[in-house]
N, C-alpha and C positions, 0 to 999 in steps of 0.2 A: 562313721556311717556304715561301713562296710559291716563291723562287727554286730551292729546292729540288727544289719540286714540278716545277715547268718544267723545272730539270737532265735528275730522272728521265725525265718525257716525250718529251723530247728522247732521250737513252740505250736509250731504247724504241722510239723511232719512227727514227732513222736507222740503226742495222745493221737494224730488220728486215723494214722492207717496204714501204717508203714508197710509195705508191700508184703508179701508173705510167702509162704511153701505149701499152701495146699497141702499135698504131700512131697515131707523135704527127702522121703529115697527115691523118688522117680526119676527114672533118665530118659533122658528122649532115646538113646540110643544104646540103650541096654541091652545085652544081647541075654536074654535067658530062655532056654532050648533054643536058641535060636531064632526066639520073636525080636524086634526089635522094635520098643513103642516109642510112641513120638506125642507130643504137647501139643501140635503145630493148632492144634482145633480148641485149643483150652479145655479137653477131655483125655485121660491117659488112654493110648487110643492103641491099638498094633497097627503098625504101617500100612500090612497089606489090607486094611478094615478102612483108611482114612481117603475119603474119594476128593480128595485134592493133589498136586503133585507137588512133593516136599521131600528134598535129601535130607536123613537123619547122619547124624558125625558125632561119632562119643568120643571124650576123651581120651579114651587109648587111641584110636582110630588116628585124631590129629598127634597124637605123642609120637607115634607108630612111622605118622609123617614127616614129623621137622618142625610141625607149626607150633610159631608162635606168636600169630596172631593172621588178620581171615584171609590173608594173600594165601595160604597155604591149602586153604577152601579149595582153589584151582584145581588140585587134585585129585578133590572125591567129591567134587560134585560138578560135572560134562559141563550143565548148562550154564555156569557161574564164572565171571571173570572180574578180579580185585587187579588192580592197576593204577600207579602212580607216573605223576610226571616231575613237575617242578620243586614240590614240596610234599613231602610225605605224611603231612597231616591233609595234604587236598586228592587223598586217594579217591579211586569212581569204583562203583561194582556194575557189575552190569550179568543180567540176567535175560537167559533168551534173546544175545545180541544187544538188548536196549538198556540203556543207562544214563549217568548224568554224568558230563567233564565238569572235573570237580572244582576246576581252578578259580569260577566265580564263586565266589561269598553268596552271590545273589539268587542263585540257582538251589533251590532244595535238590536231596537225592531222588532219582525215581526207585531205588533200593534201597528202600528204609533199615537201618539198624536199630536194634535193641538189645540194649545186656542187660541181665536181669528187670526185664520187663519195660527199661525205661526208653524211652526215643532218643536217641542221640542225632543233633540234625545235623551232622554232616557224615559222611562215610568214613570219610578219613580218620575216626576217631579210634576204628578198629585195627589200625594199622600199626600200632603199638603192641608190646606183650602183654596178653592177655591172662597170665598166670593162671595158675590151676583152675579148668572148667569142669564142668559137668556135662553140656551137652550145645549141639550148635544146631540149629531146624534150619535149613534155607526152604522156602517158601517163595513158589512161583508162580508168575502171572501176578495183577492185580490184588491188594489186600485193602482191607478197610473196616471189614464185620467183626474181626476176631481181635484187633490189637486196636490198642488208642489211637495210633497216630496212622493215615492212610497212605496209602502206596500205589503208584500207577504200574511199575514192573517185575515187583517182589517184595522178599523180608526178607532179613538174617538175624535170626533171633538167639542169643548167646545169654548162657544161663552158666556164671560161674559157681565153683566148686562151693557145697552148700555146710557148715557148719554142723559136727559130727555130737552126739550126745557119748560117745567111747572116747578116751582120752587117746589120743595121736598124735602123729604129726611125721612130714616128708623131708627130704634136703636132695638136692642134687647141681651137679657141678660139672659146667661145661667148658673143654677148651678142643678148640678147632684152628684151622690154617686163617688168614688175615688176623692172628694173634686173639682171636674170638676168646670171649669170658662170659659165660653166662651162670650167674648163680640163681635159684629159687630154694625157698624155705616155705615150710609151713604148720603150724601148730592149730588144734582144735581139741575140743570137748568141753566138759562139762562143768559150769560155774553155779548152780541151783539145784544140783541134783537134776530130775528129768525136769526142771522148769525152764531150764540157761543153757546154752550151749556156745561158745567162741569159735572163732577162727580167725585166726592171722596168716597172709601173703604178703609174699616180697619177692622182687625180681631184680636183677641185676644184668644188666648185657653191656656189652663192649665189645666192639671190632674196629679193627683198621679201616680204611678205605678203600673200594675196590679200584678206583678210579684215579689215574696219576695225574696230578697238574705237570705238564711237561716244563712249566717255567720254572717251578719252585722246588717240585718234587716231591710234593707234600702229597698225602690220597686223600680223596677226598669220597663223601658216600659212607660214612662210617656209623655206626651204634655208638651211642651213650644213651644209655633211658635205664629208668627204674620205675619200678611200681610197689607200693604198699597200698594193700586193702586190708580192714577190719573188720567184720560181721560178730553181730548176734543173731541167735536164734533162740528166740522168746516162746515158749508154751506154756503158761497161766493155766489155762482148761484145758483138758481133751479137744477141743472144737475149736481152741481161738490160735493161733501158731501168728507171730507175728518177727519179721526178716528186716534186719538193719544193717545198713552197708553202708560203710564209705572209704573213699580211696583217694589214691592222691598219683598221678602218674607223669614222669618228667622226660622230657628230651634234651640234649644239648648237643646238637651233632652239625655237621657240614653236609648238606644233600641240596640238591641235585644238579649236579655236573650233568653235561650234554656231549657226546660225542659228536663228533664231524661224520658224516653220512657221503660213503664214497659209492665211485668216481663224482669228482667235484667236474663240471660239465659247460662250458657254452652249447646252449643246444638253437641251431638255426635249418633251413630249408633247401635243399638244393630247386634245377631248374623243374627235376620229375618231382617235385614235390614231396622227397625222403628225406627225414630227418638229419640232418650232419651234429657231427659232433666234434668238439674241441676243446685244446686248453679252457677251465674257467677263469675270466677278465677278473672275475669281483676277488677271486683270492690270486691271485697273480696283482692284483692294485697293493691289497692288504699284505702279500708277504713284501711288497716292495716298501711298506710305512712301518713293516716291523711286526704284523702279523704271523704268527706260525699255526702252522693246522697238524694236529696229530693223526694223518691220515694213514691206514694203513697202505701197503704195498703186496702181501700175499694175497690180493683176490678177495678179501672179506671185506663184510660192509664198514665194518667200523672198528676200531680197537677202546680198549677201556682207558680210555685216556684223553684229555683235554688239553685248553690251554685258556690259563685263568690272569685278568690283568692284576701287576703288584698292587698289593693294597687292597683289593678286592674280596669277598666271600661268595660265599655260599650256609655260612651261616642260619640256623635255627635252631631257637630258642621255643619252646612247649609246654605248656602248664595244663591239667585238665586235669579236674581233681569234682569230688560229690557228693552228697549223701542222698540215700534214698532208703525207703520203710515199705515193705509188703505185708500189708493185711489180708490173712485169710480164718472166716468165721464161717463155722459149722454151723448155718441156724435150724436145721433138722432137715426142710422141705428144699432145702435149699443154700448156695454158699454165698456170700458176699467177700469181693474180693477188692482189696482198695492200694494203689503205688502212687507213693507220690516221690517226686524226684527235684533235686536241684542240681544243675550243671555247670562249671564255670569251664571255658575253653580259650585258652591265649596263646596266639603264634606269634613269634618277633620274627623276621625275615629278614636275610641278606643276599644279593644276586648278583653277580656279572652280569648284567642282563644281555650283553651281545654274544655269551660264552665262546669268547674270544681273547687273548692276550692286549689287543688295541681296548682303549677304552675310549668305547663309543657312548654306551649305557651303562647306566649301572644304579644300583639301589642300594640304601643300606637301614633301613630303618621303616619298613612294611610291617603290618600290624595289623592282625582280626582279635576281636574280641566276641565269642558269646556267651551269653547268660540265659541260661533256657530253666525253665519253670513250668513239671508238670504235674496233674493230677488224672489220674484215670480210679475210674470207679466200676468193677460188675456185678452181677447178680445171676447167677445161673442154677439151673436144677431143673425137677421133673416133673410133668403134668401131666393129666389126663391119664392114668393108669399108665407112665413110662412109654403112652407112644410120644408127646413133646417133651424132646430136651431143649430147652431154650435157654437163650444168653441177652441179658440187655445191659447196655455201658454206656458211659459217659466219659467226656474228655478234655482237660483244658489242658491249654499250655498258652505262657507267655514267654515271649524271647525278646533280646536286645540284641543286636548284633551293632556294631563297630566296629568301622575298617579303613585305614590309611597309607599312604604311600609315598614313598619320596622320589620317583624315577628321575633320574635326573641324566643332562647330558656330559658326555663322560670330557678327557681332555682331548681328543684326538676327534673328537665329533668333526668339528670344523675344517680340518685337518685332511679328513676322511675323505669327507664330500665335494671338498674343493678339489683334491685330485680328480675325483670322476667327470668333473667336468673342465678339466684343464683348459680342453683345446678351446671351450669356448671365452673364458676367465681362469686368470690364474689364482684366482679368490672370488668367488662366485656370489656367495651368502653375503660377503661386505659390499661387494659392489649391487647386489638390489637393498643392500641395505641406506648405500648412497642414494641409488634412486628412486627411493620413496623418501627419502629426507630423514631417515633414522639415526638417530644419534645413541652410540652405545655408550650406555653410564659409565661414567668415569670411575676406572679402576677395574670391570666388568669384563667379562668375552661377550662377544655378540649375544651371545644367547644364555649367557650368566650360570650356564651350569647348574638350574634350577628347576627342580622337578614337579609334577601335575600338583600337591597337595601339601606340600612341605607346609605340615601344621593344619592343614584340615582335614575334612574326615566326611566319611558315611556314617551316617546310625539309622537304622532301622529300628522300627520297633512292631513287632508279628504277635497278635492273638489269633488263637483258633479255640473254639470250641465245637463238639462232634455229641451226636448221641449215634447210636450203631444198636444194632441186634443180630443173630444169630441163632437160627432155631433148627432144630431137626426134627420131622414128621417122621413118626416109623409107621407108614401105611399098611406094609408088613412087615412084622415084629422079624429083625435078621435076617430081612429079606430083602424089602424093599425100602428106601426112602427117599425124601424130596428136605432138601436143605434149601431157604429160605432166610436172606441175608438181606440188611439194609442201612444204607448208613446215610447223616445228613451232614454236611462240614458247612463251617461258616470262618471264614478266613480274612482277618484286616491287614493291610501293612502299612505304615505311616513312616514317610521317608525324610530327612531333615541330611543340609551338605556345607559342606563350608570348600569355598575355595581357596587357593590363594598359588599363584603363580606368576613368576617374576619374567618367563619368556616374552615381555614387552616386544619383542621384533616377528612372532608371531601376529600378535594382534594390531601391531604394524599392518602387517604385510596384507591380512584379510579386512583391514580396513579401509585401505589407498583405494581410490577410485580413480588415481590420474594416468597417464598417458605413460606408457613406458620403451614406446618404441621398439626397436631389436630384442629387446629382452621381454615383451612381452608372450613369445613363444612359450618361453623358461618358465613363465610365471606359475603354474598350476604344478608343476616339479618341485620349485625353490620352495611353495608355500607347502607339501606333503610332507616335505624332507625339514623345513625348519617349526612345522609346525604336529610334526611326531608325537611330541609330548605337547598334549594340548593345550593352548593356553584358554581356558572357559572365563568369559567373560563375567561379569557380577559377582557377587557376595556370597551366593548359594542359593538354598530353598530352607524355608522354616517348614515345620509343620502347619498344613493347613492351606499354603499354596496352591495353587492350579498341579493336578495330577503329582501330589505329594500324597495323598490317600487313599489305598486300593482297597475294595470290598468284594469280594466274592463268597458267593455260597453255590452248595453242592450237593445233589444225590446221587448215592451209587449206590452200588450190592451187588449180590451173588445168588444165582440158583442152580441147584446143583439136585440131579436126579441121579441115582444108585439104584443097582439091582444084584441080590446074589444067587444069579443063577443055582449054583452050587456053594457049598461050607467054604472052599477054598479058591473061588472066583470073583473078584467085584471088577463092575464095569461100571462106567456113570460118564456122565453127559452132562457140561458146566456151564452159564454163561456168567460172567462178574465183565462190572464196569466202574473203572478208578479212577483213579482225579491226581493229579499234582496242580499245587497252587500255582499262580503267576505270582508277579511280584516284580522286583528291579534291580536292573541289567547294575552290578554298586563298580563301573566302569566309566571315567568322563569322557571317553572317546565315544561312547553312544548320543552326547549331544549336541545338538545343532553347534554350528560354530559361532552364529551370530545371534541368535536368540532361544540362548540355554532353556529348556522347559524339563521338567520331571516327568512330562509324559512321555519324551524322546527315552527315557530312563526302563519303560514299562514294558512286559513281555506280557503274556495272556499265557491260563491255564492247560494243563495239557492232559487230555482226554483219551481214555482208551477204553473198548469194546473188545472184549477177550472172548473167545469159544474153546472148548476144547473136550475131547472123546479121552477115556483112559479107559486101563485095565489093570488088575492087579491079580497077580496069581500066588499062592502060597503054598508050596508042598514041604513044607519043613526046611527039606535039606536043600530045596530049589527055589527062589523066588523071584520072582519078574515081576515090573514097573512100567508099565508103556503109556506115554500119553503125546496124543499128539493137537496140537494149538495151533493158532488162527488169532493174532491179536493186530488191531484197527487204531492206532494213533492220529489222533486230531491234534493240530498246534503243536506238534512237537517239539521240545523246546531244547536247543541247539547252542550251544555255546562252541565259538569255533575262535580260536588265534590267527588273527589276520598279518599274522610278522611281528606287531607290535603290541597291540590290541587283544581283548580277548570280544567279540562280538556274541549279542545275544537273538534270538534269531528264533520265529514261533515256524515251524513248519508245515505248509499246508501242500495238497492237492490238487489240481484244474481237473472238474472234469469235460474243458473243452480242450482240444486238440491246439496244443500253443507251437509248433511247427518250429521248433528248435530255438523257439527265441526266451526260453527260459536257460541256455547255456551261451548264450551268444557275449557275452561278455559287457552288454553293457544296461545299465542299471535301468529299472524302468519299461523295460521292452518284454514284460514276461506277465502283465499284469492283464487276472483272470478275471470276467464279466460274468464266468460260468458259474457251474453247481460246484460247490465246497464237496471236496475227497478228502480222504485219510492222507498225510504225506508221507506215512510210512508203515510198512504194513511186516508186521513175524509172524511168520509163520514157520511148522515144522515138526519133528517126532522128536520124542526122547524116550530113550531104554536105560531102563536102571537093572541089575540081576543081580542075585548073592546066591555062594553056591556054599555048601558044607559037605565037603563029598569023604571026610570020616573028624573024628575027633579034631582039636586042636590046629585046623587047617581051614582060612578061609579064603576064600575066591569072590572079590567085587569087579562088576564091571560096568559103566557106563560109556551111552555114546548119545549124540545130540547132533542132528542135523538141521541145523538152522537157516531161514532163506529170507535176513531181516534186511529189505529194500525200499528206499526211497520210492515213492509212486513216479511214473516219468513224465509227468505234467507237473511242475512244481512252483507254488506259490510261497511269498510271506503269507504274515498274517492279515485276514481279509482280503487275501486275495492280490495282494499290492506286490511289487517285483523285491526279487531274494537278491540281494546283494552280490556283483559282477565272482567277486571271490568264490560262490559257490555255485557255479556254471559246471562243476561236474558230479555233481548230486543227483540227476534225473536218472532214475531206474537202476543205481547204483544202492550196492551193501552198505549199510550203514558202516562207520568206525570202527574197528576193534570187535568186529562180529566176523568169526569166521565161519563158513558153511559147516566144516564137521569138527567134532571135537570126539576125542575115544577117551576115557578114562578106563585105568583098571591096575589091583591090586592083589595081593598074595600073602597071606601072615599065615605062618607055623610056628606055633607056641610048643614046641614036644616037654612033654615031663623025660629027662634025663633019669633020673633016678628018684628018691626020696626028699633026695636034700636040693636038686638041681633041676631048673627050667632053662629053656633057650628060647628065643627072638631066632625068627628068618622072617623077614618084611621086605617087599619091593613095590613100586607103588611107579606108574606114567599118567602122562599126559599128552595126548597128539592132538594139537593144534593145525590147520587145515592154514593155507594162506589168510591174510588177514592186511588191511588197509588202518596203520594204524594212527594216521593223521585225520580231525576232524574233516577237512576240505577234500579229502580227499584224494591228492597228488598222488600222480604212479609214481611217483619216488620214494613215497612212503609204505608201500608195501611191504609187509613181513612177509617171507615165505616159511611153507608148513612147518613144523619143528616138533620135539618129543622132550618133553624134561621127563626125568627120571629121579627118582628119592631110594635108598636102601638101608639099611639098617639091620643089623647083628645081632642078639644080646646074650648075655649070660647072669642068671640069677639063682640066688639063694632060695631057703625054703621056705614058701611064705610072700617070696619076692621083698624080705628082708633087706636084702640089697642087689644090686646088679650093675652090669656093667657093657655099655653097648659103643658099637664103633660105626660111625655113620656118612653117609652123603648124601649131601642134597646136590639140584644138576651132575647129577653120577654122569655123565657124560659132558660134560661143561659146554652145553649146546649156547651158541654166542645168538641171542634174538633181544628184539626192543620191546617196549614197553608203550612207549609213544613216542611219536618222530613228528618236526615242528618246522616250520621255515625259519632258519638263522635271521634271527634279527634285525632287518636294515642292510642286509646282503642279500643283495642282487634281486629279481623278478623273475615274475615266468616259471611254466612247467613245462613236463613233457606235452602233456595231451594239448595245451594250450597254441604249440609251436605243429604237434602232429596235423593238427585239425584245421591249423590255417589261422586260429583265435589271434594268435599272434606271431611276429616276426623273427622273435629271437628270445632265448630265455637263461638266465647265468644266478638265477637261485641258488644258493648254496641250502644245503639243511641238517639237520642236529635232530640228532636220537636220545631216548633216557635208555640205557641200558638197563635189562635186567638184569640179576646177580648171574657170577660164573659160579663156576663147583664150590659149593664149600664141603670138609669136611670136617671131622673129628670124634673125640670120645667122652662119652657120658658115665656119669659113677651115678649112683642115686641107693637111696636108704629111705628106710620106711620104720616107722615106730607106736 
């Protein structure tokens, strides 16, 4: 069946349009005299001419960097953040502060990606090497007019290296410190004469682990992946150019270890009402069962190191492999341009889930699957004597998505918990297991060691189709104009779940309705803690059930006015409004307990209103970027880790005066009768500069002050109360948005002699404080920090061959990535104990480290 499938898509994608090159020597980020044109508007355009705000990054640029794939983005372009936590295929980007956690399945990105033209629906996809590119556009605020697939907080548009008509071909060879190996190859040119052209790519990486399991001693965090891609480039006529690619890209690695996030803390109240602090209870329990914490001891937050239970992973397994065809035809008055794509995406997962040596949690057998199917179609050219350039498009995609889990309870669960509550029972979970009359199966633990889904599943199944346009008035001719965008989306998802879980003493426990005396205190405890992994009552949902199928449709667009004062000045004035789909929370903790529905499953779409003023200046040798924005999110849709859980969450606004009871911790007491507000509003500047202050020497610099805040009246959706967990969201920064970021680099290429060139490259990043838990805990705050990149080189004549010595984290600056509440250990935060919210708080919590320094040295050859 499968081969079949691929037959047809193949029979579909090459007679009809397989995506194309327009023109295939264009680079976004070309530098010649010093212009540097960009694609971002589907017109080869000069930077400082395009009145949108968009970072161009060429190839050398990221080489120059380290990147090998769009984490390295961080670099060179301020306003841009790629970030992983638990799995490195559920990476998030986030742009102007706002973005999507990546960790549900169910959550599109609000920063759309595209590699050669095509949607890829999750972020994570970039997070791999990207092997030899051409050019990378990030594209900010709101998108929808100019690409297929729409965006509510940006694009990163990635256009690899395109198939040469001169016969060549590249090799270079990487070895660095954690025993790093990185190889790439590549051959291209000409099979038809000027009618055929090839290209072949391959990559190779390998590293150790950055992260020690302190039980085993194994590291954990390491590379293994490869990629091979193959390309034709087809030109028949002058006018018809037609782009075939497909690729095949693999993971096999161990990721993502957690460190312990120190001092580990009881936090309680004195009689002045200042916080005290002490030994933490919850690991003082756990090192007494056999727990170890790799906590550091000189003053730093954390060390790169763990402790993982025997027998356990971290484990993942990665398949994402594609073909896809770009059609571009010259029809005189006009171009017609057509991509059609096919995707297949598969993660296998293994986790400690308590990342802990105790085995509390733990998974070994997690699983997404997507199959994405799209076609995009344009038509652009000139009217009315060159004053309308105009764009009109169309867009389908079908997707499948499939996702499983085995969470299950570890051996030391019961173990665990019965300590904590000694003084009341010395076995706690059996004895309410007595008095509700529970009989555990014979040969069983209480609670059978059986996780949410073992053997069922989510399937999703997502259409959308879109028409969009894109026009340019030139009211005056290179002077003035009014851009005119519009798009309509129409968006289904049909949801279908199988259950099946064996924790009978859950559904026990939430079904007793009898008298339990003494122990009824306990009872709202014992059932949170035994009923962790949820037990979901029924068989599931088919398609077609009560709120199993969601439909929405949408208009948005953009209008954008430009003026050039002067040859070397544009200023413009934007408004665009985006859309990300709603859709379902693919998590069983989102269901009622006692009467599962698919509408408990449902989140609403989320909505932004974008404004923003720019300037662009170009004096050859000087050029500036200024744009400063105002963007207005409705519904914003929040996925946050509640300990165990990943919770989905639409976020809304009051605009009446709710008197602190939207933090007050408890559920229900925050719900708005008012006028519906934004529940989160970016706003901010961004400066971009490139200097050329003589030959072979360049100077970048960006910086980005971003002020991206929750509104401080804060509702769910429609207005109903936001869940006790996020009581510290009002008038607070969102996630992993820091107020300022500085970007800036330095390359000097000198000619040595005839035969000899040199590489001098230095490249930062200053990140501003930064809160990098969704909930927002003061425990999770990053403080500001500086990476640093450097690189060397020496080359032949020709750049024939060379030879460079490098580091990334040149300063092996130690900062996180995301930081989470450990699993099932402990409660409570600071603000929660400072404010009064609560009595006493012994949370422990766990960071994903970013990488330390790496270094090493690159050979590379050219032919």
């Amino acid at each position: 069946m499968k081969s079949i499938w691929l037959a047809s898509v193949a029979a579909f994608v090459l007679p009809i349009a397989i995506p194309a090159v327009a023109q295939a020597q264009q680079t976004a980020a070309a530098e010649n005299n010093n212009e540097i044109v960009v694609t971002a508007t589907r017109r080869n355009q000069v930077l400082s001419d395009v009145p949108i705000a968009v970072s161009a990054v060429s190839a050398e640029q990221l080489q120059n960097s380290g990147g090998t794939d769009i984490r390295q983005l961080n670099q060179l372009a301020p306003s841009l953040l790629v970030s992983s936590a638990t799995n490195e295929s559920n990476g998030a980007a986030r742009i102007r502060g706002v973005g999507t956690v990546g960790e549900n399945p169910g959550l599109e990105s609000s920063v759309a990606v595209f590699i050669d033209g095509v949607y890829r629906s999750r972020t994570g996809v970039g997070l791999t090497d990207l092997g030899p590119i051409d050019r990378i556009e990030v594209l900010r605020g709101p998108q929808g007019t100019l690409f297929g697939r729409n965006a509510s907080a940006g694009l990163i548009s990635i256009t690899t290296a395109l198939p040469q008509f001169e016969p060549g071909g590249m090799a270079e060879a990487t070895y660095g410190n954690y025993n790093n190996i990185r190889l790439m190859g590549s051959l291209t040119g000409p099979i038809l004469g000027d009618k055929a052209a090839f290209r072949i790519d391959g990559v190779f990486n390998k590293r150790d682990g950055f992260v020690e399991d302190i039980i085993s001693g194994r590291d954990i965090n390491n590379r293994d992946r490869f990629l091979v891609r193959g390309q034709l480039l087809l030109k028949p006529t002058d006018d018809i150019s037609i782009r075939l690619i497909g690729d095949y890209n693999q993971k096999n690695e161990e990721c993502c270890a957690a460190a312990i996030i120190a001092p580990t803390q009881n936090l309680s109240r004195d009689a002045a009402g200042n916080v005290v602090f002490s030994p933490n209870s919850i690991r003082t329990l756990m090192t007494g069962l056999g727990g170890r914490f790799a906590v550091p001891t000189d003053g730093t937050k954390y060390a790169y190191a763990t402790s993982v239970t025997p027998g356990a992973s971290y484990d993942q397994r990665t398949r994402d492999w594609g073909v896809s065809g770009e059609l571009n035809w010259d029809l005189g008055g006009a171009k017609l341009t057509s991509i059609t794509g096919y995707r297949q995406f598969k993660n296998k997962s293994a986790q400690d889930a308590d990342f802990n040596n105790l085995d509390i949690l733990r998974r070994d057998d997690a699983n997404r699957k997507f199959q994405t199917f799209s076609q995009e179609v344009r038509l652009q050219g000139n009217a009315l004597g060159d004053r309308l350039d105009y764009l009109v498009g169309a867009y389908f995609s079908s997707e499948t998505l499939r996702t499983d889990d085995n969470l299950v309870y570890g051996n030391d669960f019961e173990r665990y918990y019965n300590t904590q509550f000694a003084a009341f029972s010395p076995n706690l979970l059996q004895t309410f297991a007595n008095a509700i009359g529970y009989v555990t199966p014979t040969g069983q633990s209480l609670l059978n060691n059986t996780g949410i889904v073992q053997g069922g599943y989510f399937k999703q199944k997502s259409t959308n189709y879109a028409f969009f346009t894109h026009n340019v008035v030139n009211i005056v001719p290179d002077k003035i104009s009014l851009t005119l965008g519009l798009r309509y989306t129409n968006e289904k998802k049909e949801l279908e779940g199988v259950f099946q879980s064996s924790n009978n003493f859950c559904g026990a426990l939430r079904r007793f309705t009898g008298n339990l005396g003494p122990l009824a205190a306990l009872r709202p405890t014992v059932t949170s803690v035994a009923c962790v992994i949820n037990n979901t009552p029924g068989p599931g949902f088919n398609v077609g059930d009560p709120g199993t199928v969601r439909k929405e449709d949408e208009f948005t667009g953009t209008a954008v006015l430009s003026v050039k004062p002067i040859d070397d000045l544009l200023v413009y004035g934007s408004y665009s409004r985006g859309y990300k789909a709603g859709g379902f929370n693919l998590d069983t903790s989102a269901l009622n307990a006692t009467a599962p529905s698919a509408f408990n499953l449902q989140f609403a779409p989320e909505i932004v209103n974008s404004f923003e003023l720019g300037a662009k200046l170009d004096l050859q040798a000087f050029k500036l970027n200024v744009a400063a924005f105002y963007q207005k999110f409705d519904d914003f849709q929040l996925n946050t880790f509640n300990g165990v859980n990943f919770e989905v969450t639409n976020i809304g606004g009051c605009g009446d005066d709710l008197g602190g009871r939207d933090r007050d911790l408890i559920a229900g007491n925050s719900t708005c009768a008012g006028k519906k507000k934004a529940g989160l509003v970016s706003k901010g500047l961004e400066i971009e500069a490139f200097f050329f202050p003589f030959p072979d020497f360049t100077l970048t610099t960006g910086a980005t002050y971003t002020d991206a805040s929750y509104a401080k009246q804060l509702t769910g959706l429609n207005g109903v109360s936001l869940a006790p967990t996020l009581f510290q969201l009002p008038g607070r920064t969102l996630s992993n948005s820091s107020e300022y970021v500085v970007t800036g680099s330095a390359a000097w290429t000198p000619q040595i002699n005839e035969s000899l060139s040199a590489l001098l490259y230095f490249d930062f990043r200053y990140t501003s404080a930064l809160n990098t838990g969704s909930d927002l805990d003061f425990e999770k705050i990053q403080p500001g920090f500086i990476v640093a990149n450097a690189r060397i080189g020496l080359y032949g004549k020709d750049k024939r061959w060379g030879i460079e010595l490098w580091a990334q984290n040149l300063f092996d600056e130690l900062y996180q990535q995301v930081a989470a509440d450990a699993p099932l250990q402990g409660s409570g935060t600071f603000r929660a104990v400072a404010t009064g919210l609560s009595a006493t708080a012994n949370q422990l919590f766990i960071t994903f480290p970013a990488e330390p320094r790496t270094y090493g040295i690159t050979v590379r050859t050219k032919f």
